[in-house]
N, C-alpha and C positions, 0 to 999 in steps of 0.2 A: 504493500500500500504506500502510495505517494501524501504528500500531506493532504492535497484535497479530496484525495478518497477517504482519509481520516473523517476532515472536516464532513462529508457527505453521510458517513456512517455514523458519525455523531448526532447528527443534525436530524437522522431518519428516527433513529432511539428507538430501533428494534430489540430493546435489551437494556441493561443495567450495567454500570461500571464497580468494577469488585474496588474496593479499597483495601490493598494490600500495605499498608503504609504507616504501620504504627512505628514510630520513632525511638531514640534512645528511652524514652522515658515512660513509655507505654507499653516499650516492647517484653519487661519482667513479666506485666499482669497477661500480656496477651499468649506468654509461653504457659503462664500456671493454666492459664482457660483452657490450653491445649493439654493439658495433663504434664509439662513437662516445670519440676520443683526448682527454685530459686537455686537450689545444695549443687542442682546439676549442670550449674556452669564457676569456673571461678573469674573469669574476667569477662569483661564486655566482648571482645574477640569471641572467645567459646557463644557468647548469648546472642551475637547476631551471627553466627552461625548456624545455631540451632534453627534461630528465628528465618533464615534464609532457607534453611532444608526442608522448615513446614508450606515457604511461599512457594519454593518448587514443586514441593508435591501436587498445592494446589493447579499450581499452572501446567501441570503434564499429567492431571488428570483429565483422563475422556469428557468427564460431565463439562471440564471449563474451555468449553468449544464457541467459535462466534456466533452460532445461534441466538447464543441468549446474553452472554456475557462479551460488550461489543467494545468495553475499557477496559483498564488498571492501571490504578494509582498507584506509584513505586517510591520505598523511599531510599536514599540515595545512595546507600550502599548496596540495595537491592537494584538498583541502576546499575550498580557496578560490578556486579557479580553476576555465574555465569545461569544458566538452566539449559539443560541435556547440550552443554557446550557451547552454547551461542551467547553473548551479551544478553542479560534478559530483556532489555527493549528487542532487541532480533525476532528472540523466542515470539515475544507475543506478537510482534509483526507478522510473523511467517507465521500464526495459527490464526489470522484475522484480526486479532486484538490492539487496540490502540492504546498506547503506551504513556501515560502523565506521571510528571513528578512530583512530590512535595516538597518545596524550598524555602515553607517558615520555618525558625528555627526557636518556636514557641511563642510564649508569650509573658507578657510584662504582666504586674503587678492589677488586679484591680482598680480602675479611678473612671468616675464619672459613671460609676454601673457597667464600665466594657471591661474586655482586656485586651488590650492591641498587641500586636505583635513586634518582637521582639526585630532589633537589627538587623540588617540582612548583606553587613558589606560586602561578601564575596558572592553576590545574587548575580552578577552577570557573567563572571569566570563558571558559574554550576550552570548556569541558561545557556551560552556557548557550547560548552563539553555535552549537555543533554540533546539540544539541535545536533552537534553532529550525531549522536547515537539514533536518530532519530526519534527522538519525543517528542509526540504533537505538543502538549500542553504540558499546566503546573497547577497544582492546587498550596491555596496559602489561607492560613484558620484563624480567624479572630474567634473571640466569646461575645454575646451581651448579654449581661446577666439581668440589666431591670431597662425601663423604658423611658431613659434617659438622654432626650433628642439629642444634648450636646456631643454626649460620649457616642451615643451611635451614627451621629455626622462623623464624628472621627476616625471610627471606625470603616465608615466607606469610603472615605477617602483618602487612609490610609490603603486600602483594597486596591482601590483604583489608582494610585500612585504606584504602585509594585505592578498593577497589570500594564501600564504605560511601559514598565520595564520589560516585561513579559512580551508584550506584542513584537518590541522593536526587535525583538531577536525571530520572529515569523514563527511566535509560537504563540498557543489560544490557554490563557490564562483563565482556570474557577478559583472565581473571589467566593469565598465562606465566612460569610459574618454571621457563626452559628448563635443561635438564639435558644438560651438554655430553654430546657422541655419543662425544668424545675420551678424558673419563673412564675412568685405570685402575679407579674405584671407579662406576662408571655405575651397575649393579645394586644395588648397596646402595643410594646416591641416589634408583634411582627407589622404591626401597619407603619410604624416611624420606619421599619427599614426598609420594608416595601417605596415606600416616597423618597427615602433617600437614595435607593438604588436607581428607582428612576430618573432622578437627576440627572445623575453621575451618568446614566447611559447616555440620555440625551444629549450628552455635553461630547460624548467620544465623538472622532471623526466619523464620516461616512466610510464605508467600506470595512471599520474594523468590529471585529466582536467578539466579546465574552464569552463565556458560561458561568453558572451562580451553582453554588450547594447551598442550601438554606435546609432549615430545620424544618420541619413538617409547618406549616402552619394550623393554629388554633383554630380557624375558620376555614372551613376548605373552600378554595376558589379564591382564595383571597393573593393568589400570586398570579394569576390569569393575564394579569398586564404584563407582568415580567416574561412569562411565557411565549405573550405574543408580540414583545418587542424587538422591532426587526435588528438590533446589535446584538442579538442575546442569541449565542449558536443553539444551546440548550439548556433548561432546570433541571437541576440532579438534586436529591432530598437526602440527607444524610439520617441516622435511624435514632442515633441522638438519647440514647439510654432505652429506648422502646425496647421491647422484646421482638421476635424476627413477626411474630404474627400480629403482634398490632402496628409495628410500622408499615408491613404491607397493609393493612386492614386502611390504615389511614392514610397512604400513599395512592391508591387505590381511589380515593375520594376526588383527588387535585388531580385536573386534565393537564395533559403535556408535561410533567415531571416523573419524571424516573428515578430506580433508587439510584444510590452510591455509598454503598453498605459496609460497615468493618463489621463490627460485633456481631450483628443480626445475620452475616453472612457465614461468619466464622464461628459462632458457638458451639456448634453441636459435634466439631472436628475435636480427637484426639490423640495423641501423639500413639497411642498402644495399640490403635485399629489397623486390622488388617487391611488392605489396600481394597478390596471390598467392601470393606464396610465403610472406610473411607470415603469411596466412590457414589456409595450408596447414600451416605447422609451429605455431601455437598451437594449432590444431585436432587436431593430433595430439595437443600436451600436454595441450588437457584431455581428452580422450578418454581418455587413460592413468590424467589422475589422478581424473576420476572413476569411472571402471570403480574401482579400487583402493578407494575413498570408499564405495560401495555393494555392495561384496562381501560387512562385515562383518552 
């Protein structure tokens, strides 16, 4: 696939993009979810190896075919590492799969009810080295925690100052200004972000576009504008602490967004199963979360 056949298969959203991409700091809890104990590595080295041998499995499993599963989000050592010997951006190339990265590198402190994301100085040396591998895109994750227009103006404009970064290198940047699901103020938040992200698209040139992960919203239909505005390649919905059957349940609700799942995708996987069984219960989850994907 060339990049506009990317763009083309994105844009069609025959399917849901796996999010393969938990970080330094997520990657402990998402090995103990797999059955494998904190005792069973002693350095970070051993633990994103381990964590690298579950994303391969994932991705050289039959069920994870471009029927259903038409992305993956990578994160950057899983960029840089191999599966069945190809660059894993290759690997999902050559099985149909469209390749993004993650290149926030967390997040700052709570202020104004968000959390913005942390610095990002060597973002355009990691967007070079990823282009050449060929990555279409990059996912980068804010928080907002309550529905506090100042902080989440900041918030999107922080987004959109990194995706400015993102495009000039001929890659298609998902801004995620995720909106916690916890929120006694959720519904408010999602309509200030909804208006701010509006803006911000308006304001980009002609001919370039995004994509958004956003949290499910409170009110379904309530992202319908973003959906069908013409900068916005596609909406992807993140699962956002749900469990896999009510974020499809409520994914399912909103036209034009599809998931882009970590936990809801990957829960039911365990390091001890036999490659059958393996096969058997990813197969279920995507099944679930694509039906859910293509309802709307």
């Amino acid at each position: 696939m060339n990049h506009s056949e990317m763009a083309a298969k994105i844009a069609e959203g025959n399917g849901f993009i796996a999010a393969l991409d938990q970080s330094g700091g997520s990657t402990p809890k998402a090995l103990t979810g797999y059955g494998v104990e904190a005792d069973s590595w002693k350095n970070d080295d051993e633990m994103f190896r381990m964590i690298h041998a579950m994303r391969s499995r994932i991705i050289t499993s039959p069920c994870f075919s471009n029927q259903k599963v038409i992305g993956a989000i990578l994160f950057e050592r899983t960029m840089d590492g191999t599966v069945d010997g190809l660059p894993t951006p290759k690997a999902l190339i050559e099985r149909g799969i469209v390749p993004f990265i993650k290149v926030d590198k967390g997040l700052e402190d709570e202020e104004n009810g968000v959390q913005l994301m942390r610095p990002m100085p060597d973002l355009d040396a990691l967007l070079a080295r990823a282009r050449k591998m060929g990555v279409f895109g990059t996912k980068e994750r804010s928080v907002i925690n309550l529905a506090n227009e100042r902080g989440i103006r900041q918030v999107v404009a922080q987004q959109f100052d990194v995706a400015r970064q993102v495009l000039a290198h001929d890659m298609v940047p998902i801004i995620e200004p995720e909106v916690n699901i916890k929120s006694p103020e959720r519904a408010e938040a999602d309509v200030l972000l909804r208006d701010a992200l509006l803006e911000e698209l308006d304001r980009l040139p002609d001919g370039q576009k995004v994509m958004l992960k956003l949290s499910i919203p409170s009110e379904a239909g309530l992202f319908d504008s973003l959906v069908d505005h013409p900068k916005v390649l596609k909406v992807v919905a993140l699962s956002g602490g749900f469990s896999r059957a009510d974020a499809c349940a409520e994914l399912a609700k909103n036209r034009g967004m599809i998931a882009s799942f970590s936990r809801a995708l990957l829960s039911d996987l365990r390091h001890g199963m036999s490659d059958e069984e393996f096969d058997r219960s990813l197969g279920g989850a995507i099944d679930e979360i694509h039906a859910a994907s293509v309802a709307g």
